[in-house]
C-alpha positions in Angstrom: 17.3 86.4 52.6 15.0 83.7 52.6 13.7 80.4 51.1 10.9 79.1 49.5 9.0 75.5 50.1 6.6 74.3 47.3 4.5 70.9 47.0 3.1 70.1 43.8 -0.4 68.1 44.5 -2.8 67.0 42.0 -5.5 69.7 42.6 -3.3 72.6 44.1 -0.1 73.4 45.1 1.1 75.2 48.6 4.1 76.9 49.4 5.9 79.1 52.3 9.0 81.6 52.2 10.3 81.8 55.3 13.3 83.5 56.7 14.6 82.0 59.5 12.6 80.0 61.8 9.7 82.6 60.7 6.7 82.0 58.2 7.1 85.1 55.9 3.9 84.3 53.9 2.1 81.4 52.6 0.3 81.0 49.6 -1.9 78.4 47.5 -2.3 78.1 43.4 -4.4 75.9 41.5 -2.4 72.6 39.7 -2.3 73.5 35.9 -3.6 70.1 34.4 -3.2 71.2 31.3 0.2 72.1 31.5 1.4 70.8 35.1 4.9 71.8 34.3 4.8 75.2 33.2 2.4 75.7 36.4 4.7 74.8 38.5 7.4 77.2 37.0 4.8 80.3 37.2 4.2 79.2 40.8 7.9 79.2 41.5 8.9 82.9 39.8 5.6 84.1 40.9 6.4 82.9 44.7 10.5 84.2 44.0 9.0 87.9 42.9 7.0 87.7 46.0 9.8 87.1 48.6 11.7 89.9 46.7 8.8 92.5 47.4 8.9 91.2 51.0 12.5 92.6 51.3 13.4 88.8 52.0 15.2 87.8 48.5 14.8 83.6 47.8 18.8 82.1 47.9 17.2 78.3 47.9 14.1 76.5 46.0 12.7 73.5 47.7 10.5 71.5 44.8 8.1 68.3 46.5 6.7 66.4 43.3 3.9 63.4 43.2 4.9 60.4 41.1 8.3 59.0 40.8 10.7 61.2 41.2 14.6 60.5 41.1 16.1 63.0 43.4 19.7 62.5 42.5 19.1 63.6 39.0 16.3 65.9 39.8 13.6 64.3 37.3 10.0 63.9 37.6 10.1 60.6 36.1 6.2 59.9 35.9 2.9 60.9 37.7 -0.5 59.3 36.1 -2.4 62.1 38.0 -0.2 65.1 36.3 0.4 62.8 32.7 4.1 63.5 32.9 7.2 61.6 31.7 10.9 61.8 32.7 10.7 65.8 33.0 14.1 67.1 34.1 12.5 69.6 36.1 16.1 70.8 38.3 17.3 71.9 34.9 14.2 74.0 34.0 13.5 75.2 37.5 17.4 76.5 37.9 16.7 78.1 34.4 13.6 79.3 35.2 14.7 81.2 38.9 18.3 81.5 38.6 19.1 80.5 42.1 19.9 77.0 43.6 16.7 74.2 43.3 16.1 71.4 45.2 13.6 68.4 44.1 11.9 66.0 46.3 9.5 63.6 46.6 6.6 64.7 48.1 5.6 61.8 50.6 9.9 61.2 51.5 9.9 64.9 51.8 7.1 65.0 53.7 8.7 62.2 56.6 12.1 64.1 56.4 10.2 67.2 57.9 8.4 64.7 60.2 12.2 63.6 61.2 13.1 66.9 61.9 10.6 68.8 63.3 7.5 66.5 63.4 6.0 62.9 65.0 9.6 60.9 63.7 12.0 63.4 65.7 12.8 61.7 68.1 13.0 58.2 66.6 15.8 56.7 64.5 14.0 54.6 61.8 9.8 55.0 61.1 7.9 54.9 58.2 6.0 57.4 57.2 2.8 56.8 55.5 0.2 59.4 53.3 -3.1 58.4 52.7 -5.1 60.4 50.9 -5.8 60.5 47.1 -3.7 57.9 46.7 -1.4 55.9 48.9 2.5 56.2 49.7 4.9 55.5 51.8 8.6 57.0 53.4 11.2 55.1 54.8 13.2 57.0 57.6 16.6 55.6 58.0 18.4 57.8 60.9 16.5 60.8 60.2 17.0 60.6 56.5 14.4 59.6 53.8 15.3 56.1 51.8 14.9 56.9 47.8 15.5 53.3 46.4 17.9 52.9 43.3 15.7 54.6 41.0 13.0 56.9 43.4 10.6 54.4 43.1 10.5 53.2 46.8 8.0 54.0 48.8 5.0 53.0 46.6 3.2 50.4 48.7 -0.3 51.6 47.3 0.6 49.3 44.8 1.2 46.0 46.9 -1.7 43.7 46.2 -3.7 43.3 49.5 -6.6 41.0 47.9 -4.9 39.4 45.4 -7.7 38.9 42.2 -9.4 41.9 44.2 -11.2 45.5 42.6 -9.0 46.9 39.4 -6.2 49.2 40.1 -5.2 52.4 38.1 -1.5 51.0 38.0 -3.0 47.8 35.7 -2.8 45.4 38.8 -5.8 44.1 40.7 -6.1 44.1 44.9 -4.1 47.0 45.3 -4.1 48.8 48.7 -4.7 51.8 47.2 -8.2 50.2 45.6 -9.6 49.9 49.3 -8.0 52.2 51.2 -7.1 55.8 49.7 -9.6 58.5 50.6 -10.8 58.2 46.6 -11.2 54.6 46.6 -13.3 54.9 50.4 -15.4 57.6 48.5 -15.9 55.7 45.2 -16.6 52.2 46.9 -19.3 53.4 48.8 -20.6 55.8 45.4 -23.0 58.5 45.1 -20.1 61.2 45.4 -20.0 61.3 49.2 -16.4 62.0 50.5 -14.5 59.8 52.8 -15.0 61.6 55.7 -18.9 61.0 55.0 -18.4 57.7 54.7 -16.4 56.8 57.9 -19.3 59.1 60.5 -21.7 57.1 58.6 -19.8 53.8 59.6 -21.3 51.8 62.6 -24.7 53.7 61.2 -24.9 52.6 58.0 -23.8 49.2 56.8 -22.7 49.6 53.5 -20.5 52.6 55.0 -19.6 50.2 57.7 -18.5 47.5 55.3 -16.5 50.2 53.0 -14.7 51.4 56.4 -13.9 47.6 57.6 -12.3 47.0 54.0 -10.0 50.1 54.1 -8.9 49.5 57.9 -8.5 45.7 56.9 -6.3 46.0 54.2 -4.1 49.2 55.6 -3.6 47.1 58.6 -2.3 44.2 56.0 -0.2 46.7 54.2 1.4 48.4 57.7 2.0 44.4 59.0 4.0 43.5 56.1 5.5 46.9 55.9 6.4 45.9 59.8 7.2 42.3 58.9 9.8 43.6 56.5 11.4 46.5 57.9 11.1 46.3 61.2 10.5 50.3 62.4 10.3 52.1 65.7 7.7 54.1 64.7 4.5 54.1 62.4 3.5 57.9 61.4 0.6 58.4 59.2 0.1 61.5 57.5 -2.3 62.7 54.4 -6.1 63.8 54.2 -7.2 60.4 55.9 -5.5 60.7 58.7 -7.1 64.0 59.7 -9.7 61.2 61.3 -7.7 60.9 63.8 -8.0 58.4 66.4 -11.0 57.3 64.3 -8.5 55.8 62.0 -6.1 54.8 64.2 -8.1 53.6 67.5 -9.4 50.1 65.3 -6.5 50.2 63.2 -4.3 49.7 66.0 -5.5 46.4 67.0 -5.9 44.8 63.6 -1.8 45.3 62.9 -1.4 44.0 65.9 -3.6 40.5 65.3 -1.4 40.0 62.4 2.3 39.7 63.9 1.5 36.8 65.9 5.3 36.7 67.1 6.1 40.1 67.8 4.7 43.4 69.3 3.5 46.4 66.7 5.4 49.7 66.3 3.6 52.4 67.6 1.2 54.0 65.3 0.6 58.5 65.8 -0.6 60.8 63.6 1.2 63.6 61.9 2.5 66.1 63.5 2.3 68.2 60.5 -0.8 67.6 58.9 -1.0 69.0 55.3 2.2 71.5 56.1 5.1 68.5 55.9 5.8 68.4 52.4 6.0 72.0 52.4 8.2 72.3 55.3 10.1 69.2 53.7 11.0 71.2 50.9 12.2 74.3 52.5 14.1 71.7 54.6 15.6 70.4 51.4 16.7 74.4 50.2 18.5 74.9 53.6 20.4 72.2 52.8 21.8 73.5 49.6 23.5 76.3 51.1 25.0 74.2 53.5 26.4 71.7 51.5 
């Protein structure tokens, strides 16, 4: 018997069935953005028929979603990138596969696999944040991701970081997410080159140079307050972004530190698990329905 892991991006989707503590197959499908939701459900039986022909039937469903997503009902309350609203996607998943489903948010799902097997194992409280498209954030609290009242912690893309600053998707203005995401990097410094263009062309080039400063500048605001207010062991940043390595991290370091004047920084790593945590997230989450 096995389970299944899926997380739903904006542009593609990844999944694993596994059985045990081995990696049966893994497999990648397009996001429908036409219709994100029945995409997802093709995904899911297709991925369910799969582990069946591997002699490895699916007990448990582990669902990551972007957006808002309230866990404890299991609805996909909004995502701008997908254009969905208050889906009650547990109920049409269990329809759809007839076995147990668990839904997740794809960045706290993402840190609970970094709790458990990843960068945050061995720490009690860290925040996990993923840069990449956009920007959000995880809070650990003894190994266990932090939903908020209504899912919609986490989003601190959306705290203004220069306050009249560029416009914002969310209707705001001096978002973090408006200097520092992988799109805004890319889109700041224009003519279609990607973010990892932009930051070897930093120290080279001084509009790429100026893009870079802004987007180290204004995470390093956003991880000080985040520090400030929560007061973590541990800083883990995951997401496309943080592929850079100590490229990011190296002058990122010193910049959260210049901002708490009266106390020392958390340690800031990369992720452990790179693209895989929300996957492995999720199959974490369908493990845990059959041992409820």
């Amino acid at each position: 018997m096995s389970l299944i892991g899926l997380d739903v991006g904006g542009t593609s989707m990844k999944a694993a069935i596994v059985e045990g503590p081995t990696v049966l197959t893994t497999e990648s499908w397009p996001t429908d953005r036409t219709d994100p939701v029945g995409g997802i459900l093709d995904f899911a039986a297709h991925l369910t028929s799969r582990a069946a022909s591997l002699n490895s039937p699916a007990e448990a469903v582990g669902i990551a979603l972007p957006g808002i997503v309230d866990e404890s009902t299991g609805t996909a309350v909004h995502s701008a990138n997908l254009g969905w609203r208050d889906v009650p996607m547990l109920h049409l998943a269990r329809e759809r596969l007839g076995i147990p489903v668990a839904i997740g948010h794809d960045v706290r799902t993402g840190g609970l696999a970094e709790a458990v097997s990843g960068a945050g194992r061995d720490a009690g409280d860290f925040v996990f944040m993923a840069i990449g498209t956009g920007i959000a954030a995880a809070l650990i609290l003894n190994g266990t991701p932090y939903p908020g009242t209504l899912g919609w912690t986490g989003e601190i893309g959306h705290v203004v970081v220069r306050p009249d600053g560029e416009d914002c998707a969310c209707g705001n203005k001096g978002c973090l997410e408006t200097y520092a995401s992988a799109a805004a990097i890319s889109r700041r410094y224009g003519d279609s080159v990607p973010a990892e263009e932009v930051i070897a062309r930093a120290g080279k080039d001084d509009h790429a140079t100026q893009v870079w400063s802004d987007a180290l500048d204004t995470l390093a605001d956003g991880l000080a307050a985040t520090t400030l207010l929560l007061d973590p062991e541990l800083l883990v940043i995951g997401g496309g972004l943080a592929r850079a390595g100590e490229t990011l991290l190296a002058p990122l370091r010193p910049r959260i530190a210049s901002r708490l004047k009266f106390r020392a920084p958390p340690r800031l790593v990369p992720s452990e698990l790179d693209d895989q945590a929300a996957v492995k997230g999720a199959t974490i989450l369908a493990k845990r329905l059959l041992h409820v």
